[in-house]
C-alpha positions in Angstrom: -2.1 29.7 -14.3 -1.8 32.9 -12.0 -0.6 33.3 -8.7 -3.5 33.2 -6.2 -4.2 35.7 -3.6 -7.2 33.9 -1.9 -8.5 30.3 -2.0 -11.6 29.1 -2.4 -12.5 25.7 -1.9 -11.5 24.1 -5.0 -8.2 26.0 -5.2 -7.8 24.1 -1.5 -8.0 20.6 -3.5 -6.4 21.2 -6.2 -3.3 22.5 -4.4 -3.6 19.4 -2.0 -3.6 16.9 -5.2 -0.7 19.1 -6.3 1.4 17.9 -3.2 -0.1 15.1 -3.5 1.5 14.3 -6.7 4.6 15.4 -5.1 4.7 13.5 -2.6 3.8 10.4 -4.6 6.8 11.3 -6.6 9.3 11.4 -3.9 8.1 8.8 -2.0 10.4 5.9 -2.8 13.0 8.7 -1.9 11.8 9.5 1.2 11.4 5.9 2.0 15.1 5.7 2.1 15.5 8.3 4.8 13.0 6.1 6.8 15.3 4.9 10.2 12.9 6.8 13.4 11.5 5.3 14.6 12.1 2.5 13.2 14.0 1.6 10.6 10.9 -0.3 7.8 11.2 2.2 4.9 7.8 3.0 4.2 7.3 6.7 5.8 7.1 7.8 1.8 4.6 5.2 0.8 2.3 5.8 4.0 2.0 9.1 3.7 1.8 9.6 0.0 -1.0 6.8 0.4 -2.7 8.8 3.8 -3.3 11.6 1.7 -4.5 10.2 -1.5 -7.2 8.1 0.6 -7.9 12.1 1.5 -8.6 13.7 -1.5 -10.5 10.4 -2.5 -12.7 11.2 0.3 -12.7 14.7 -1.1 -13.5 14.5 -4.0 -16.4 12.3 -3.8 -18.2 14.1 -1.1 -17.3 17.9 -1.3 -20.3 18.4 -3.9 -19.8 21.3 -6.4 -17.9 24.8 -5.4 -17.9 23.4 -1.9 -16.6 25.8 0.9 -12.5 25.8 2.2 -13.9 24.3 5.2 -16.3 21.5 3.4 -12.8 20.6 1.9 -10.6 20.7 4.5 -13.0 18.5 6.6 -13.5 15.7 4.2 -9.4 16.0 3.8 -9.3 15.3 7.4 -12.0 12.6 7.8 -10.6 10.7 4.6 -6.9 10.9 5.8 -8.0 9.6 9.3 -9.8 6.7 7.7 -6.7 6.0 5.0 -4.6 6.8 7.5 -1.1 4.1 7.3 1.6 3.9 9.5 2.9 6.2 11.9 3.5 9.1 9.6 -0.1 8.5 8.3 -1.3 9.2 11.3 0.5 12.3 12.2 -0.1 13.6 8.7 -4.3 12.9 9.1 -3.8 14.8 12.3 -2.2 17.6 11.3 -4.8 17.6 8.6 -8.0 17.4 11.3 -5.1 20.6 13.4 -6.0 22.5 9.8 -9.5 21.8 9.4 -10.3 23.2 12.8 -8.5 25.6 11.9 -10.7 26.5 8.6 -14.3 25.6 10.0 -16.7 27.9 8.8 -14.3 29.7 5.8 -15.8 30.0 2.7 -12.2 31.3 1.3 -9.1 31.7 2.8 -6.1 34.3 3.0 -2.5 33.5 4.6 -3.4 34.6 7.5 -6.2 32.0 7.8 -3.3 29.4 6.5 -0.9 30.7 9.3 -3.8 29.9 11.9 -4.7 27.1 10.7 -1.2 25.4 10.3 -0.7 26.6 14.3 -4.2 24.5 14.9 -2.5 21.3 12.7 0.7 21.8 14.5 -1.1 21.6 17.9 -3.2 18.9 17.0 -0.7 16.5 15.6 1.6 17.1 19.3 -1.1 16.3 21.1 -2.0 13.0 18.9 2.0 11.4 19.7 2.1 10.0 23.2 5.7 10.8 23.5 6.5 13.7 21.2 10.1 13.9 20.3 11.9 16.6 18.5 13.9 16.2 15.1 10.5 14.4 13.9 8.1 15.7 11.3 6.3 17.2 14.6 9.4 19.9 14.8 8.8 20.6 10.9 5.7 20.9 11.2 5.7 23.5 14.2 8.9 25.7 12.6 6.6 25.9 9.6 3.3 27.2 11.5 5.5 29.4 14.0 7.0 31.3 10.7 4.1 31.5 8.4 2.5 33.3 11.8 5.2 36.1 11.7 4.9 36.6 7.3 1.2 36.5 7.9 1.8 39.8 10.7 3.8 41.6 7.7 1.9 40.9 4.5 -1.1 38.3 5.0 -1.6 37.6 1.6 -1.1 33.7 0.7 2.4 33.2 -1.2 4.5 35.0 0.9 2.6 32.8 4.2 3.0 29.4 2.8 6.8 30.2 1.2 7.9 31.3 4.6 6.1 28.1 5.9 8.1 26.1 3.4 11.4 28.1 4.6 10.8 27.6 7.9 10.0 23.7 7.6 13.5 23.6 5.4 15.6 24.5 8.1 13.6 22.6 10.8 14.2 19.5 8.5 18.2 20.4 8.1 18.3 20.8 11.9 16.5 16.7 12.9 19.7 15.2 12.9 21.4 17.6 15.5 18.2 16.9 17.6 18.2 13.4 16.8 21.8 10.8 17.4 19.4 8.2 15.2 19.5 10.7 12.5 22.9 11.6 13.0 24.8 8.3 12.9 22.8 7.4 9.5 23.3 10.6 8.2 19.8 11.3 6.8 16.9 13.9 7.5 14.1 12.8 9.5 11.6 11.5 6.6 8.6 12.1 7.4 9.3 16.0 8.0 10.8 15.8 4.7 7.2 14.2 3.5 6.1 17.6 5.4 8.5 19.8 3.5 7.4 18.2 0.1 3.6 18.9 0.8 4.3 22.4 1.4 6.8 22.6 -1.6 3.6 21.5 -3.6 1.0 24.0 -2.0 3.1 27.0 -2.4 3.7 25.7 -6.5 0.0 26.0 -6.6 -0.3 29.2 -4.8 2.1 30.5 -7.6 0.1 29.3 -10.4 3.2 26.9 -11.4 3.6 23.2 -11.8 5.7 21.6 -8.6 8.5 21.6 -10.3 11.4 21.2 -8.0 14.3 19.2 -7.7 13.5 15.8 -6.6 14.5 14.1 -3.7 17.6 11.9 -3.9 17.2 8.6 -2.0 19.9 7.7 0.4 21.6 4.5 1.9 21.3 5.6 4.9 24.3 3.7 7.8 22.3 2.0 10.1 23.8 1.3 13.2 24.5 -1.8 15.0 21.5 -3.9 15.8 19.2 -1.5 14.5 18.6 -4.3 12.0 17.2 -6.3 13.9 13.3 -5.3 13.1 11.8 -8.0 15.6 12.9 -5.5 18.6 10.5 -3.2 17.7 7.6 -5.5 17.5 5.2 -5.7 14.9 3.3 -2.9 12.4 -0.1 -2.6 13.6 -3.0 -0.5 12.4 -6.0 -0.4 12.7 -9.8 1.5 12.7 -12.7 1.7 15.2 -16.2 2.8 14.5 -18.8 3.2 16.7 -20.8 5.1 18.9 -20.1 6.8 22.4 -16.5 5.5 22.0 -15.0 6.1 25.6 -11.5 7.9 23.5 -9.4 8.3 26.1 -10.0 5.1 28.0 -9.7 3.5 25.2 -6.3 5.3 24.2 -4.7 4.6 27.5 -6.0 0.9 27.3 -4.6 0.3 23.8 -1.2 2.5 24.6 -0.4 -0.1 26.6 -0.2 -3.2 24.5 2.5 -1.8 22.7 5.0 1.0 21.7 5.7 3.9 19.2 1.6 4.4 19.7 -0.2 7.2 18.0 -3.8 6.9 18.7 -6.3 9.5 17.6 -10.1 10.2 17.0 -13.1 10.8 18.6 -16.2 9.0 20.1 -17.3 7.7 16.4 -13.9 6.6 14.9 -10.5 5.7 16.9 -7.2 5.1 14.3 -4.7 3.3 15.9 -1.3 2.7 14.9 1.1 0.9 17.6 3.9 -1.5 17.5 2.9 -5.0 18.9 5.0 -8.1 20.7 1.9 -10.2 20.4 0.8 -11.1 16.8 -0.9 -14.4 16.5 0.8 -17.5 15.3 0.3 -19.9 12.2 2.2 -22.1 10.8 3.7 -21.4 7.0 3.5 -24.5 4.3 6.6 -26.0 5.6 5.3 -26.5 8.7 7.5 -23.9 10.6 5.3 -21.1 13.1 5.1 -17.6 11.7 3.9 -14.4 13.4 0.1 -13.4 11.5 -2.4 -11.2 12.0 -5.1 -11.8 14.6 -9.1 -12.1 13.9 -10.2 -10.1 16.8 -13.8 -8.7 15.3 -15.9 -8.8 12.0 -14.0 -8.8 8.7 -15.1 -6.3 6.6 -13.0 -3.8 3.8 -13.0 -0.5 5.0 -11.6 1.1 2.2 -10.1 0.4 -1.4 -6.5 -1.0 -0.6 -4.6 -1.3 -4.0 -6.9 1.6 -6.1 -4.3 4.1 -5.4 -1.4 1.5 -6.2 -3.1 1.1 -9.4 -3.7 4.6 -10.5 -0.1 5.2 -10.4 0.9 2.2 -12.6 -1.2 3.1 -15.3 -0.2 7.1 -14.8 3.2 5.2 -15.8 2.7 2.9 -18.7 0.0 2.8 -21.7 -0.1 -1.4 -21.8 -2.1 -3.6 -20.1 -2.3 -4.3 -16.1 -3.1 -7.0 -13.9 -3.9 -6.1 -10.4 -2.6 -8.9 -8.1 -4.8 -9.3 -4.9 -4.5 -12.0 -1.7 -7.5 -15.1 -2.1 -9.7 -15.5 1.0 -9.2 -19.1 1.7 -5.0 -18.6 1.7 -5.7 -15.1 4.3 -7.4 -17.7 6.7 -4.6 -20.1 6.5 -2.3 -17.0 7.4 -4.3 -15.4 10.4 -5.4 -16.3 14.0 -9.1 -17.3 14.5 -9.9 -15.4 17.7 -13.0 -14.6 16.3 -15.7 -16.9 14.5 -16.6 -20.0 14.6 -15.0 -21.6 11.9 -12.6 -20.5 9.4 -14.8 -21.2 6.8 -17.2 -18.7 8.4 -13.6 -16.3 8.1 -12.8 -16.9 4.8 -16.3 -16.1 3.5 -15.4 -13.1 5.1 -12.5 -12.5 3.5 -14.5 -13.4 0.2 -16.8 -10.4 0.6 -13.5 -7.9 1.4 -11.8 -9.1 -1.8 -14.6 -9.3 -4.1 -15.3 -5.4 -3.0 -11.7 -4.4 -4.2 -12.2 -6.8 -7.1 -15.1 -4.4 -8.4 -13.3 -1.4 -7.6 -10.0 -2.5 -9.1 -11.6 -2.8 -12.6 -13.9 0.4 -12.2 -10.7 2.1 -11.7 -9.1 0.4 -15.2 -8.0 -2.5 -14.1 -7.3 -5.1 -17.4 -7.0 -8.8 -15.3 -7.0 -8.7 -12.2 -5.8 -12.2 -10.4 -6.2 -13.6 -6.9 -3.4 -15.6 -5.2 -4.4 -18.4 -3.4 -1.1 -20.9 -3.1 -3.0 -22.4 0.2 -5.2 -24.1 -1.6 -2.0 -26.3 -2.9 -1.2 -26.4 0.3 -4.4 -27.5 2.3 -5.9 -29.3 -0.2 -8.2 -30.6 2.4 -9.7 -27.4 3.6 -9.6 -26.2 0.4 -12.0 -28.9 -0.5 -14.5 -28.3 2.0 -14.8 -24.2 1.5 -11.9 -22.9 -0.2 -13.7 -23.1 -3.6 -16.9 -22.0 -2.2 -14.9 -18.6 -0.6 -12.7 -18.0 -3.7 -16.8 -18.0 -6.1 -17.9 -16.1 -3.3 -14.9 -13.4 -4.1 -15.6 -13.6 -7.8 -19.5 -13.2 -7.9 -20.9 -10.7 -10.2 -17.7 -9.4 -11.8 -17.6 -8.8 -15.4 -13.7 -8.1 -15.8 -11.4 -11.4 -16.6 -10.2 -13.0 -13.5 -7.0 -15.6 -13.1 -6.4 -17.6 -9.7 -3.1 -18.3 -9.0 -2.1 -21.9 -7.0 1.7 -22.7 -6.8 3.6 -24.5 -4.8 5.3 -21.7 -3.0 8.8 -19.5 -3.7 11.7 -21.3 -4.8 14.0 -19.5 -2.3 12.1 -21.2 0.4 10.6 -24.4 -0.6 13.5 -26.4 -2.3 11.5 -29.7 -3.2 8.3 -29.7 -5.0 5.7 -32.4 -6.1 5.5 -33.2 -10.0 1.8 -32.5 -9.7 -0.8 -30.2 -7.8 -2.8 -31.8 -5.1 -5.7 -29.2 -5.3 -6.0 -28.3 -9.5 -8.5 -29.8 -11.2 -11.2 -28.8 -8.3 -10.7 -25.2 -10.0 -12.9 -26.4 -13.3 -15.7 -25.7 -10.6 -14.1 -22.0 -10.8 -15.6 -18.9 -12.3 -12.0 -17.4 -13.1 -11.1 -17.3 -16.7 -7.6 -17.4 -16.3 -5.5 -20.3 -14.1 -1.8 -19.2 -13.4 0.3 -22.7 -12.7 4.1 -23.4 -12.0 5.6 -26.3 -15.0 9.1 -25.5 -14.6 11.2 -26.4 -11.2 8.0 -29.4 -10.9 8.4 -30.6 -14.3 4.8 -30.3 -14.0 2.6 -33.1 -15.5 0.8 -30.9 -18.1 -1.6 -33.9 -19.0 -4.1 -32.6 -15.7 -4.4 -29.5 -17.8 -6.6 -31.6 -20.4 -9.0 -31.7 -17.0 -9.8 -28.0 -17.4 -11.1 -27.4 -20.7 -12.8 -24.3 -20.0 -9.6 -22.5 -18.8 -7.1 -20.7 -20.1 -3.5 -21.3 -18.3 -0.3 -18.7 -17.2 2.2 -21.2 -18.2 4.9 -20.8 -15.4 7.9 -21.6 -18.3 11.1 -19.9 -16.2 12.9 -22.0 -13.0 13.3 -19.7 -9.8 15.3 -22.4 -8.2 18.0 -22.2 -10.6 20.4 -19.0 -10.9 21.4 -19.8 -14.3 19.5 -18.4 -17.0 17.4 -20.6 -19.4 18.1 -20.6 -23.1 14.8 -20.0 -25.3 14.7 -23.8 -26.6 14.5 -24.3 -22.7 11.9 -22.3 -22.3 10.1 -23.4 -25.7 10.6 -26.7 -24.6 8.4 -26.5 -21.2 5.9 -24.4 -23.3 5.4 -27.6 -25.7 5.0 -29.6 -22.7 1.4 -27.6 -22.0 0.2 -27.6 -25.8 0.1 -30.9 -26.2 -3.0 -31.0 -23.8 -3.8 -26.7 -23.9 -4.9 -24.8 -27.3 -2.3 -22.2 -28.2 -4.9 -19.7 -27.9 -5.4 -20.8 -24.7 -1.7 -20.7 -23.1 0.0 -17.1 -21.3 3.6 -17.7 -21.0 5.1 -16.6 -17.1 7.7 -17.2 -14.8 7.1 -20.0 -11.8 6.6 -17.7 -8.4 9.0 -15.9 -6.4 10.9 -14.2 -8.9 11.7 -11.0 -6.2 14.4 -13.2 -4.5 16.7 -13.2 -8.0 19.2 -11.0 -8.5 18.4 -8.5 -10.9 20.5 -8.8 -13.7 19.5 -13.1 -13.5 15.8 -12.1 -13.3 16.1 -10.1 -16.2 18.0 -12.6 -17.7 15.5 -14.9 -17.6 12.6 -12.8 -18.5 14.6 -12.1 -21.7 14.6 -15.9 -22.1 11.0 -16.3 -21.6 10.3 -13.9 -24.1 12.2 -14.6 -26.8 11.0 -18.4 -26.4 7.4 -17.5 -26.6 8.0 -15.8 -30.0 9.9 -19.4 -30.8 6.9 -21.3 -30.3 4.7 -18.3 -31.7 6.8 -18.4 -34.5 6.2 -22.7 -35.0 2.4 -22.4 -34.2 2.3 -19.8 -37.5 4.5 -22.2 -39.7 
């Protein structure tokens, strides 16, 4: 590759997918710098997510040889509608600053970039109700104001966008002297490091190189006293709205209100809104206990692929198979507030269409099994009879790939005692799935109800989650005879029981190992 003096609008994408790719490389890193403004460790993951929803949108409705601004326009639009978090939102701002910024260039010099990074600077200010400094908002400015003054003494495009990338360095050094949060946990500000690492990846474009440069280390940042305590900052909410004649700014200063850290952007067609709420709804969990859930306020409907991006990168990573894990409709209407419809079966088939959507995107994008978890219908066996079957075909019609549902009787680390057999199972023969996942091990599951289900083939749950010690294989090959006696062997996928995320690591790897290397003792018997 050779360095570039001018852009067109390809080069514009394909420097963007380089940061992107940058960014999606750092992002666990800069997850860990994640305390402002508040401390939930995502800042990486939304923004590395914001901006591949953008080049999605790119990509698939530039056309061929589009125009810099064609580009930088869909960039904008697709980041605003993938837009996660708080730092998504900035970052699909300061996206929208740039587009302005590029409308009506067919190509692009530094001194176009330098303008336009002084529109997405602008832009993304105005976006934050309450701008503070030391925030990706200083980063982003220091990086405009500097690639303004290279672009006065030599406009051509590496020399802008490296003193962009100088300028945003410093900035980012500087956040914890502007900020005490910063300062007391001894960190950057993370999302103007997200900032920084875009900007790394532009300029390696602009060079003709790969982004090759030093990745980020991730930190344990010191948090200070109380800032723990997650529940004083309310709750994570985000949200779209379309329309037409959108009042913006009434409806800005309306939804400001309801909460805090609010960044609220758009236009009269589309408002993104990401605030922090005290007023989730309220359902109660399968112990019976009231837990803070999402509210059904309007229509359900998917707006955009949720786990296509998650699933690209797993298989950038790994040449095996993959299963794509997605939430069932009937166990989303247990865990959500009817404000809404009528009846939460009318919900649920809601839901059904939403996941059956990402269902069909999952495997266009390469997806091997995907399976839907619906523990709720364990749990509310009588709903579940009278339209959690009907929702969870609804989510499966018309898709070719193999599906699995999987129905458990919840994670070991919170529900201690546990039934020998399923109260919602054998309803499932009326399922299209191929697949059903089950939990044998902490039940001492009955496996003789499996001889209901001759269609199916079963994920075995073989490993105990409510025991730290780690199985031997004979105790593994033991619970896997229990299911052959009533399952072929063709017919049986060996697992762990659910909730496998609250082991330790060395004990959950323990027992993995165990699960293994009983399989290929049964495996081993069944070949004589």
């Amino acid at each position: 590759m050779t360095p570039s003096l001018i852009w067109d609008g390809t080069d514009l994408l394909n420097a963007l997918a380089v940061a992107a790719d940058l960014l999606s490389q750092n992002r666990a890193a800069i997850d860990s710098l994640n305390v402002y403004p508040v401390p939930d460790g995502d800042t990486g993951t939304n923004m590395s997510l914001t901006m591949q929803a953008a080049l999605d949108e790119a990509r698939g409705s530039s056309g061929p040889n589009p125009s810099v601004a064609t580009v930088a326009q869909r960039i904008a639009y697709g980041s605003l509608l993938g837009a996660r978090g708080n730092s998504g939102v900035i970052l699909s701002q300061i996206y929208r600053g740039l587009a302005q910024g590029l409308a009506g260039l067919e190509k692009v010099d530094g001194r176009d970039i330098a303008h336009a990074l002084r529109g997405a600077s602008d832009t993304a200010y105005k976006a934050v109700m309450k701008p503070v400094e030391g925030t990706m908002l200083t980063v982003i400015r220091v990086a405009a104001e500097q690639a303004e003054i290279a672009a006065q003494r030599d406009p051509s495009l590496i020399p802008v966008l490296d003193a962009a990338l100088e300028g945003a360095g410093v900035a980012l050094a500087n956040t914890p002297d502007q900020l005490e949060t910063l300062r007391q946990a001894g960190v950057v500000d993370s999302g103007g490091q997200g900032v920084v690492v875009i900007l790394q990846g532009l300029l390696a474009a602009a060079q003709g190189s790969s982004a090759d440069v030093e990745p980020i280390q991730a930190m344990a940042p010191v948090v200070a006293d109380g800032a723990d305590e997650l529940e004083a900052f309310g709750y994570c909410t985000n949200f779209l709205i379309t329309g037409a004649g959108i009042p913006f700014e009434q409806v800005r200063a309306a939804l400001a209100a309801m909460g805090q850290s609010a960044v609220i952007v758009g236009d009269d067609e589309h408002v993104k809104v990401h605030l922090h709420t005290e007023n989730p709804g309220t359902a109660l969990d399968r112990s019976g206990h009231p837990n803070p859930v999402p509210r059904i306020a309007g229509k359900i409907r998917r707006k955009h692929a949720v786990e296509v991006d998650d699933l690209r990168f797993l298989k950038r990573h790994t040449r095996r198979q993959v299963k794509m894990t997605v939430p069932g409709p009937f166990t989303m209407t247990q865990q959500a507030q009817n404000d809404f419809y009528e009846s939460d079966a009318d919900a649920a088939m809601d839901y059904a269409v939403a996941v059956n959507e990402e269902i069909k995107d999952l495997f266009a994008a390469g997806a091997d099994l995907v399976q839907i978890d619906e523990p709720y219908l364990q749990a509310r066996p009588e709903k579940a009879r009278q339209y959690g079957l009907r929702a969870l075909n609804r989510a499966l019609q018309d898709i070719s790939g193999p599906t699995c549902v999987h129905i458990c009787f919840g994670y070991a680390a919170i529900i201690h005692s546990r039934p020998s057999g399923y109260s919602f199972l054998t309803e499932l023969a009326g399922c299209t799935c191929k697949q059903i996942s089950i939990e044998t091990a902490q039940s001492n599951l009955d496996c003789s109800v499996l001889e209901q289900l001759p269609a199916k083939q079963f994920m075995v749950g073989a490993i105990d989650l409510s025991d730290m010690n780690v199985e031997t294989p004979e105790m593994v090959a033991a619970r896997v005879r229990r299911a052959l006696e009533y399952v072929a062997p063709e017919n049986v996928i060996i697992a762990p029981d659910c909730g496998m995320k609250y082991l330790p690591r060395e004990i959950a790897f323990g027992k993995m190992r165990a699960m293994v290397e009983g399989a290929r003792m049964v495996r081993r018997e069944l070949e004589g």
